[in-house]
N, CA, C and O atoms as CSV, one atom per row, in Angstrom:
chain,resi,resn,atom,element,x,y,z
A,1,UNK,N,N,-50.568,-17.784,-127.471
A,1,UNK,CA,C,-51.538,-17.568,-126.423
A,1,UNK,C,C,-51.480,-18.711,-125.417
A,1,UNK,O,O,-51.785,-19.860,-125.736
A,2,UNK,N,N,-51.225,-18.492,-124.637
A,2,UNK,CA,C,-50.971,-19.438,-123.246
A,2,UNK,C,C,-51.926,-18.976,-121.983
A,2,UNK,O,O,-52.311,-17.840,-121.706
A,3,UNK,N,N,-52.139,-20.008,-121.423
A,3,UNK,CA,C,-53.577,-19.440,-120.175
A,3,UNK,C,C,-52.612,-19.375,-119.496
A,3,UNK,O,O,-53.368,-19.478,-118.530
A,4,UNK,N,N,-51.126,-19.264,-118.799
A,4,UNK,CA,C,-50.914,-18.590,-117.685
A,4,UNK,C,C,-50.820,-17.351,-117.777
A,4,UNK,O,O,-49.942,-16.813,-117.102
A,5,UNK,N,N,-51.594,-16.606,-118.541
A,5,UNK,CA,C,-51.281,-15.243,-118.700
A,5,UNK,C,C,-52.069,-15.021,-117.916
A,5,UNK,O,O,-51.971,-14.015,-117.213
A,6,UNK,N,N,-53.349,-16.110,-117.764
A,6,UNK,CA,C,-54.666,-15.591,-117.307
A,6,UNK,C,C,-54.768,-16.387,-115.828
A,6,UNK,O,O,-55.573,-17.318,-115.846
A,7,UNK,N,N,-54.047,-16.153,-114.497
A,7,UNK,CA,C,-54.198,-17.420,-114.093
A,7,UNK,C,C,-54.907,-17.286,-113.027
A,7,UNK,O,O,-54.471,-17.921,-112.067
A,8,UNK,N,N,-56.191,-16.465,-112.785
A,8,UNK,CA,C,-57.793,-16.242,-112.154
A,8,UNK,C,C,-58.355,-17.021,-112.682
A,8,UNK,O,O,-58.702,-17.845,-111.835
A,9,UNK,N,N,-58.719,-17.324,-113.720
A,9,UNK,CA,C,-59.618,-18.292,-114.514
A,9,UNK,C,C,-58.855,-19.820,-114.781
A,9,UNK,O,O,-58.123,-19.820,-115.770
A,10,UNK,N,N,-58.933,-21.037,-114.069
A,10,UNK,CA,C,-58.194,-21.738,-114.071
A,10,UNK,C,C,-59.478,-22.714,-114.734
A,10,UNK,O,O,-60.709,-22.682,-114.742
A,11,UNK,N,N,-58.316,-23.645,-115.312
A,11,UNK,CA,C,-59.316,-24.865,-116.196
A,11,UNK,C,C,-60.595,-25.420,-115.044
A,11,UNK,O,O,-61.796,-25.420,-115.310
A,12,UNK,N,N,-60.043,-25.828,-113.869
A,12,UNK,CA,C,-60.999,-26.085,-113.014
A,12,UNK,C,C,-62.201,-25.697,-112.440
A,12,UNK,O,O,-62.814,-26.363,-111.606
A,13,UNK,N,N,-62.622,-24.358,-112.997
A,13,UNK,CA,C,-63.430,-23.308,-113.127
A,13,UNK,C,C,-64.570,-23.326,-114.615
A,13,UNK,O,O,-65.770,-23.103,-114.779
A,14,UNK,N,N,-63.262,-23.772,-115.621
A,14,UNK,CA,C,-64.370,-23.474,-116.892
A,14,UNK,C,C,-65.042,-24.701,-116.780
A,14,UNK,O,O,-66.271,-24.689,-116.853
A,15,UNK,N,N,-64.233,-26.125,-116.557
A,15,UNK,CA,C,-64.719,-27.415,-116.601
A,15,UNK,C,C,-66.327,-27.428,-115.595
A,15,UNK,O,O,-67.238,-28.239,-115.761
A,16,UNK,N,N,-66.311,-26.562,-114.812
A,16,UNK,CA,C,-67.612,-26.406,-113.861
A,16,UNK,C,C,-68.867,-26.172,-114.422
A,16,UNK,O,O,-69.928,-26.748,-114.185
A,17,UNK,N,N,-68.567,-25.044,-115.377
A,17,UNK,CA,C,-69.790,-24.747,-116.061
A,17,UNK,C,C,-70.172,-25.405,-117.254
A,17,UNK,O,O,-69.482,-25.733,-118.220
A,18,UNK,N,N,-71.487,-25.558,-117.013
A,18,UNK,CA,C,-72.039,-26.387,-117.920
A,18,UNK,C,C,-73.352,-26.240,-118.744
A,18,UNK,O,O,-74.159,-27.064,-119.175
A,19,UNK,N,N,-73.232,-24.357,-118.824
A,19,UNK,CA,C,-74.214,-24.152,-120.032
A,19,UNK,C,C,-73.340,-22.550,-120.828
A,19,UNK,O,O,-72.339,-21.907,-120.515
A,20,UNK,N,N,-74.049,-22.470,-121.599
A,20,UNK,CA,C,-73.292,-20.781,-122.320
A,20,UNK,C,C,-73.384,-19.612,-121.498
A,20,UNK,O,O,-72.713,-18.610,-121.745
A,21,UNK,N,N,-74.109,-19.678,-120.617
A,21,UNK,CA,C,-73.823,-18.922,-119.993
A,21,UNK,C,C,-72.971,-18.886,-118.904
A,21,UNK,O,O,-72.376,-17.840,-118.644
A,22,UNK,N,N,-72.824,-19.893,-118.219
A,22,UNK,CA,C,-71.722,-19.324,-117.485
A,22,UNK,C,C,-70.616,-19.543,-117.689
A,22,UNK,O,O,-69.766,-19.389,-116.811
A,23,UNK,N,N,-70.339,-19.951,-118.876
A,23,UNK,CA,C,-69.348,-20.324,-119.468
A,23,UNK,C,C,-68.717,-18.333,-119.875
A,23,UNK,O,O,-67.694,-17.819,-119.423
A,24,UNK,N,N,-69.575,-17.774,-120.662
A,24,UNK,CA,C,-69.812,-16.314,-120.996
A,24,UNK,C,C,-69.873,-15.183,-119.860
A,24,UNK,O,O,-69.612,-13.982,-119.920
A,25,UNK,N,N,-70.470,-16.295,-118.416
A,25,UNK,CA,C,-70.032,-15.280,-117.129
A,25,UNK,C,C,-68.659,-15.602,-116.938
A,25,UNK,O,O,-68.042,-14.538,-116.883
A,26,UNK,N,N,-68.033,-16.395,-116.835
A,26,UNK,CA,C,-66.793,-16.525,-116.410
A,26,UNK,C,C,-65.556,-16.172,-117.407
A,26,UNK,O,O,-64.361,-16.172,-117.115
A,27,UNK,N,N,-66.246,-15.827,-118.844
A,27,UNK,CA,C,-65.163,-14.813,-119.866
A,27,UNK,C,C,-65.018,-13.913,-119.316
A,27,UNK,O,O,-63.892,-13.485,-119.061
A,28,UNK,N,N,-66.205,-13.278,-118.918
A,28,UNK,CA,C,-66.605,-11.581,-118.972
A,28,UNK,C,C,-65.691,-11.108,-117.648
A,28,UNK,O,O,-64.792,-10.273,-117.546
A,29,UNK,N,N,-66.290,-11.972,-116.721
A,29,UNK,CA,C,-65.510,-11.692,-115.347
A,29,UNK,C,C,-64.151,-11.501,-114.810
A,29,UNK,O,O,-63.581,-11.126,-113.786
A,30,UNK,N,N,-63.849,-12.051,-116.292
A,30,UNK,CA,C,-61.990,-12.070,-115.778
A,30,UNK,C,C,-61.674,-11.494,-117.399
A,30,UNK,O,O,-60.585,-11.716,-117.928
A,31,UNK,N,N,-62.739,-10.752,-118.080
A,31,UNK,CA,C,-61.973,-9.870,-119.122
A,31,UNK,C,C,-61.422,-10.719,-120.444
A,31,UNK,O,O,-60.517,-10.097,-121.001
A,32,UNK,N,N,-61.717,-11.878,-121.029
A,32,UNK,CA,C,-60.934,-12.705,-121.909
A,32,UNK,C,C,-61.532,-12.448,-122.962
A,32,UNK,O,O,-62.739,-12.482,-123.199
A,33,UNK,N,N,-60.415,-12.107,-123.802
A,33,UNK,CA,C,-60.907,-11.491,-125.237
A,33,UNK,C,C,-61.115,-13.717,-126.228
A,33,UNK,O,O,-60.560,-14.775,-125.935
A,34,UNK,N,N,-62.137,-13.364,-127.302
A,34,UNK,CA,C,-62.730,-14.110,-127.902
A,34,UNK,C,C,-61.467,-15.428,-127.934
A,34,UNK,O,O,-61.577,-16.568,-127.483
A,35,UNK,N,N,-60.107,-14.703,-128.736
A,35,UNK,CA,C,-59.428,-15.920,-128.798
A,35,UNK,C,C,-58.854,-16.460,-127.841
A,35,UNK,O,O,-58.581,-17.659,-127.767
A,36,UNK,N,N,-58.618,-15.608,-127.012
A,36,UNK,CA,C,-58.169,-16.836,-126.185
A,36,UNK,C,C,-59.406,-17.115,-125.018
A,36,UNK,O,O,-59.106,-17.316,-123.841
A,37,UNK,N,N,-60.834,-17.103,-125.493
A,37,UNK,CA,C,-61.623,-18.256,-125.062
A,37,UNK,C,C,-61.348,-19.310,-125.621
A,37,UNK,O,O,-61.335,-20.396,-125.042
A,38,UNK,N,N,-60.965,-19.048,-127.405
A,38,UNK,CA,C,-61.181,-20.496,-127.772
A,38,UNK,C,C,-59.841,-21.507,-127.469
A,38,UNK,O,O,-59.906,-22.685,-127.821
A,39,UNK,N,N,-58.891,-21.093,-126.944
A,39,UNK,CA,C,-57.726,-21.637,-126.354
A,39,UNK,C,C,-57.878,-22.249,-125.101
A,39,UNK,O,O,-57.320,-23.267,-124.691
A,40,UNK,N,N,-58.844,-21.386,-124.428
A,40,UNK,CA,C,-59.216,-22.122,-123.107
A,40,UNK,C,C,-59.844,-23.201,-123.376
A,40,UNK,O,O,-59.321,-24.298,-123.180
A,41,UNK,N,N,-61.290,-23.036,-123.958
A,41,UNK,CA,C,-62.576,-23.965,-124.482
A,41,UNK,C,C,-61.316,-25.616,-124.811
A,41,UNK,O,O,-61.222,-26.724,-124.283
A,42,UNK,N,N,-60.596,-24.909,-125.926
A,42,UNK,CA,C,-60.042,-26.577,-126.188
A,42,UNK,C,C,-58.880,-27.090,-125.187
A,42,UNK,O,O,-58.901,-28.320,-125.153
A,43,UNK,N,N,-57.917,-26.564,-124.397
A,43,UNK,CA,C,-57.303,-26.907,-123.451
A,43,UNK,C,C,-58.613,-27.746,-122.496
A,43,UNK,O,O,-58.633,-28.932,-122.166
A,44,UNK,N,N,-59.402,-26.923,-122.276
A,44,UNK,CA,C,-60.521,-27.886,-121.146
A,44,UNK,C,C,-60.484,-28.884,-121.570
A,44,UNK,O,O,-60.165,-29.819,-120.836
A,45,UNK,N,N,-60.901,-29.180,-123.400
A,45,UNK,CA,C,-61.362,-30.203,-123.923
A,45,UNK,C,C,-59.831,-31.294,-124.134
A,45,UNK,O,O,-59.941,-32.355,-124.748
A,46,UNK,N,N,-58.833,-30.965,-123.697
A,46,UNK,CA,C,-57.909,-31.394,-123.842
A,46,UNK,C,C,-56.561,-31.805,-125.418
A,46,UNK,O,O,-55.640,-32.593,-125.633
A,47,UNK,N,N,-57.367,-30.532,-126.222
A,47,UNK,CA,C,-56.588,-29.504,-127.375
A,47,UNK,C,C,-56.602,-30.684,-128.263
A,47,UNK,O,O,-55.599,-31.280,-128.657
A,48,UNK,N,N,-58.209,-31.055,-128.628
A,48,UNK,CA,C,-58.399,-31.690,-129.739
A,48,UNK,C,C,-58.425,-31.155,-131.239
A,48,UNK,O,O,-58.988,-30.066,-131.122
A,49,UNK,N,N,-58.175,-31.301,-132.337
A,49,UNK,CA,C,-57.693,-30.920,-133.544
A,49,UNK,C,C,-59.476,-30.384,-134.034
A,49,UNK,O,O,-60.531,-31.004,-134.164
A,50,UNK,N,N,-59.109,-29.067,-134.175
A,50,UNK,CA,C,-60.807,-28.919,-134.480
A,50,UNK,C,C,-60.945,-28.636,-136.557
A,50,UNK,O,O,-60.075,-28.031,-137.182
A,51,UNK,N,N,-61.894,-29.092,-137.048
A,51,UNK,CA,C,-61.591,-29.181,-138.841
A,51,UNK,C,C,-63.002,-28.172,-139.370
A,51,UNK,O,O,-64.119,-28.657,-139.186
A,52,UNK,N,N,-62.898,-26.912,-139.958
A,52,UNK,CA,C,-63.464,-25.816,-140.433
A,52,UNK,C,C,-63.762,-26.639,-141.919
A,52,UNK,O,O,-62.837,-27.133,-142.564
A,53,UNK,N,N,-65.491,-26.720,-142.447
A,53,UNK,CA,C,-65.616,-26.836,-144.121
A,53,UNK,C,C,-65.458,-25.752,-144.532
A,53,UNK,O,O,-65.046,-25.770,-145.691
A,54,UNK,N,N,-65.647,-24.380,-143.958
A,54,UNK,CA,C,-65.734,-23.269,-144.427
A,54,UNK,C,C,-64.571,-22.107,-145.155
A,54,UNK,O,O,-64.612,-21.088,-145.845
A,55,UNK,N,N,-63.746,-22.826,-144.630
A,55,UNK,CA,C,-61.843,-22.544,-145.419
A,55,UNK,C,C,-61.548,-21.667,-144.230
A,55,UNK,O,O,-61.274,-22.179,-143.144
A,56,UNK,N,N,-61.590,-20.488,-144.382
A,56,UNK,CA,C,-60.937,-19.588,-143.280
A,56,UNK,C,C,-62.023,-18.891,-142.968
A,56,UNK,O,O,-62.479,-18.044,-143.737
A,57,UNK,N,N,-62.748,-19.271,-141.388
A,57,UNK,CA,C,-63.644,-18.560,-140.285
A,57,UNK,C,C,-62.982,-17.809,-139.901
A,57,UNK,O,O,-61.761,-17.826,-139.743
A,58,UNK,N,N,-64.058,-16.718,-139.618
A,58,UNK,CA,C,-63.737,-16.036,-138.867
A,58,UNK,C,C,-63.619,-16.666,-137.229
A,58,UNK,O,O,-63.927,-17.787,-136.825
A,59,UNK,N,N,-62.880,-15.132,-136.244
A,59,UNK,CA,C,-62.909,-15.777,-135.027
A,59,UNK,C,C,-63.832,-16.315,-134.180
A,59,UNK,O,O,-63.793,-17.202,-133.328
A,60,UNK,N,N,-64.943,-15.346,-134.737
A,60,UNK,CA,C,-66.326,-15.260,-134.050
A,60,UNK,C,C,-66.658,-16.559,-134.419
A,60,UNK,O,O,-66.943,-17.075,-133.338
A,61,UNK,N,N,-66.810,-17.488,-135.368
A,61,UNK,CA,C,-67.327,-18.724,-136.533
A,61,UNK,C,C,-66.421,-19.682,-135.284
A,61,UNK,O,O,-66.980,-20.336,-134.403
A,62,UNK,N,N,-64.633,-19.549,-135.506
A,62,UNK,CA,C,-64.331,-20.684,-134.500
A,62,UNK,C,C,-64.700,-20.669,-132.754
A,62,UNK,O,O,-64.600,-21.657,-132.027
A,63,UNK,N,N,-65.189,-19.146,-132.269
A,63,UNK,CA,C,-65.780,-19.439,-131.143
A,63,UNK,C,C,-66.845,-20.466,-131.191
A,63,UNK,O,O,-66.646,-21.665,-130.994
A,64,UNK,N,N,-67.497,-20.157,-131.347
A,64,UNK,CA,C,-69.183,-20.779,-132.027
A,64,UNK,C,C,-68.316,-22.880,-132.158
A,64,UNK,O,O,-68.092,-23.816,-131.390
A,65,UNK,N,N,-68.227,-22.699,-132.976
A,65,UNK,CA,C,-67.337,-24.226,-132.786
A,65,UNK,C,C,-67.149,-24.838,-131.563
A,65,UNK,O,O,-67.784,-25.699,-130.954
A,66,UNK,N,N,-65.759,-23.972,-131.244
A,66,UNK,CA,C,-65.510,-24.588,-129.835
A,66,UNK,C,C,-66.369,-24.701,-128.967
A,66,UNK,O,O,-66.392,-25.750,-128.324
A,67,UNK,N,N,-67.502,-23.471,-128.641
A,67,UNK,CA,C,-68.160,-23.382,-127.790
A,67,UNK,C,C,-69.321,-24.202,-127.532
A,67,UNK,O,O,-69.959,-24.223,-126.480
A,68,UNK,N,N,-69.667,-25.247,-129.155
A,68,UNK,CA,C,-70.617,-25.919,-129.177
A,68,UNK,C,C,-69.879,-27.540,-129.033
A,68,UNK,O,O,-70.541,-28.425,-128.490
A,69,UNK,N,N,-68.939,-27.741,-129.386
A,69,UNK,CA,C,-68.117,-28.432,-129.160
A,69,UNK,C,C,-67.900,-28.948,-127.457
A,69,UNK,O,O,-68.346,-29.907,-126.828
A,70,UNK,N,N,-66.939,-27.736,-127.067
A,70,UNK,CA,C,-67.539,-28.057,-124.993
A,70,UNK,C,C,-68.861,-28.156,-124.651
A,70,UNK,O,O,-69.195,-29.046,-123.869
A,71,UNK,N,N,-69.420,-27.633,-124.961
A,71,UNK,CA,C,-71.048,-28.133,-124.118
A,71,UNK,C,C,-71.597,-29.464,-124.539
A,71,UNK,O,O,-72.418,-30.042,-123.827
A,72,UNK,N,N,-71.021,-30.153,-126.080
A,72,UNK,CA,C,-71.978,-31.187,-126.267
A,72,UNK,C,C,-71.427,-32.287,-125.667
A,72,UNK,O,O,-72.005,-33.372,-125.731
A,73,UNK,N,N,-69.959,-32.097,-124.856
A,73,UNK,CA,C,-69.540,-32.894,-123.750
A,73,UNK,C,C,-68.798,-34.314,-124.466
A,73,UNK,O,O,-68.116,-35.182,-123.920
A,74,UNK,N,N,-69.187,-34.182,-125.775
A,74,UNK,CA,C,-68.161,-35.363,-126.655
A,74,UNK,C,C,-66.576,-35.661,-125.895
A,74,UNK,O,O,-66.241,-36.774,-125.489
A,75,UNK,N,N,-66.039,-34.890,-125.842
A,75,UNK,CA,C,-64.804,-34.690,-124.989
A,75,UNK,C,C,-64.709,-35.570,-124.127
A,75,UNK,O,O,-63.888,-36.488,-124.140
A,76,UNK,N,N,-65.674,-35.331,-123.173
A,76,UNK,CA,C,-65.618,-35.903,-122.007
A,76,UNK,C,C,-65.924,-37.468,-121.719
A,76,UNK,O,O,-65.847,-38.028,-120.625
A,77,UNK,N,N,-66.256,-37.987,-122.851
A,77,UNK,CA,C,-66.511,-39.496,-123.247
A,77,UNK,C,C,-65.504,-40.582,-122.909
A,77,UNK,O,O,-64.748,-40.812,-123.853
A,78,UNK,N,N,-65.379,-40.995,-122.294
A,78,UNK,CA,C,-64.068,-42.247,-122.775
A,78,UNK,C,C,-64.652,-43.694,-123.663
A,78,UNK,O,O,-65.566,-44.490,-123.445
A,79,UNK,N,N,-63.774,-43.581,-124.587
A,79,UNK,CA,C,-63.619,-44.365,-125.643
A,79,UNK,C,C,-63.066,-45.398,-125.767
A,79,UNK,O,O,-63.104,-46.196,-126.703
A,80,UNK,N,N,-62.130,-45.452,-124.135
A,80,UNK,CA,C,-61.320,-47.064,-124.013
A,80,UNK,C,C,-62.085,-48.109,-124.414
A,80,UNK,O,O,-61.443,-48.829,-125.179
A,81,UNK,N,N,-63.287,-48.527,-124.201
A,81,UNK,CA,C,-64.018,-49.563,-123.783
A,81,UNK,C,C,-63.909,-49.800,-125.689
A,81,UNK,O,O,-63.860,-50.963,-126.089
A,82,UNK,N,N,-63.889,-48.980,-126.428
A,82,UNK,CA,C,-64.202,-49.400,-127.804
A,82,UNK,C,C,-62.989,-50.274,-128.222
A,82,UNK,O,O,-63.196,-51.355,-128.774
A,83,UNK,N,N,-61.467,-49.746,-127.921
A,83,UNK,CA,C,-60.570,-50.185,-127.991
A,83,UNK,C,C,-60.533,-51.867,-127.478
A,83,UNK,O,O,-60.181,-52.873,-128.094
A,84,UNK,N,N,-61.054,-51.686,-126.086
A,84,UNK,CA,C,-61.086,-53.309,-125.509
A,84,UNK,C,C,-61.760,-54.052,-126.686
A,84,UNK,O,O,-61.308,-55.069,-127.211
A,85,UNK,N,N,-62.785,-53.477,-126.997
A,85,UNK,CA,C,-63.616,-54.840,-128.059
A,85,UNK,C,C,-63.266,-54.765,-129.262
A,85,UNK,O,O,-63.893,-55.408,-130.104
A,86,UNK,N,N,-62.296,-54.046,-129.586
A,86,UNK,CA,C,-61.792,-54.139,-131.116
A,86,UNK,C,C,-60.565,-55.385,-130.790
A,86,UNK,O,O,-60.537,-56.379,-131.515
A,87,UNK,N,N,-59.528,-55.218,-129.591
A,87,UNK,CA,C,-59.092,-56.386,-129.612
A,87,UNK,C,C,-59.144,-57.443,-129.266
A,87,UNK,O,O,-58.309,-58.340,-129.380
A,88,UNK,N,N,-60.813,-57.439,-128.492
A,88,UNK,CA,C,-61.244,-59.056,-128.031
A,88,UNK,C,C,-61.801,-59.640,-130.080
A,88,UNK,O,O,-61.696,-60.802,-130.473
A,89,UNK,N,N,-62.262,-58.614,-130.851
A,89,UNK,CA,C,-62.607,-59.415,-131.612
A,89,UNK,C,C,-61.277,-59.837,-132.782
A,89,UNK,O,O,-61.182,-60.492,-133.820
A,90,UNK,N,N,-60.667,-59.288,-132.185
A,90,UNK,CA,C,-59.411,-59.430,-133.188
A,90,UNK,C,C,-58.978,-60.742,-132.985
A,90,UNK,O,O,-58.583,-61.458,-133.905
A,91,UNK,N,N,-59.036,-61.074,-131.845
A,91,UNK,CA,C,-58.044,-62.691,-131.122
A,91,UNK,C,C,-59.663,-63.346,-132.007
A,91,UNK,O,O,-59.904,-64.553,-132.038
């Protein structure tokens, strides 16, 4: 599953919205079946390794994931600054 299949709905579009719903208007609008929302959802997020306790979810279970996953905006964090002070305390 590759998003140039889909290429109306561009990352620059999903990255805009910033609640479930229009995240869910902008599935509907351009027709995107469940999985490859969740292909989009983590490409936005920049195709971080996502880890299920549940063994094998369903698709609906890893939407729900991803989808709570992009909105809580973790992603979008930068984390450099932690790196800087791990090696100021190292010296």
């Amino acid at each position: 599953m590759t998003t140039k299949t889909i290429p109306k709905l561009s990352l620059k579009t999903l990255k805009a919205c910033s609640n479930r719903a229009s995240l869910e208007r902008e599935f509907k609008r351009h027709n995107i079946p469940v999985e490859r929302r969740i292909s989009f959802l983590k490409k936005a997020m920049g195709n971080p390794v996502m880890s299920y306790t549940s063994g094998y979810p369903s698709v609906e279970d890893r939407y729900e994931v991803a989808i709570g996953a992009y909105l809580s905006g973790v992603w979008k964090r930068d984390y450099s600054s932690f790196s800087a002070i791990e090696n100021k305390n190292a010296s």
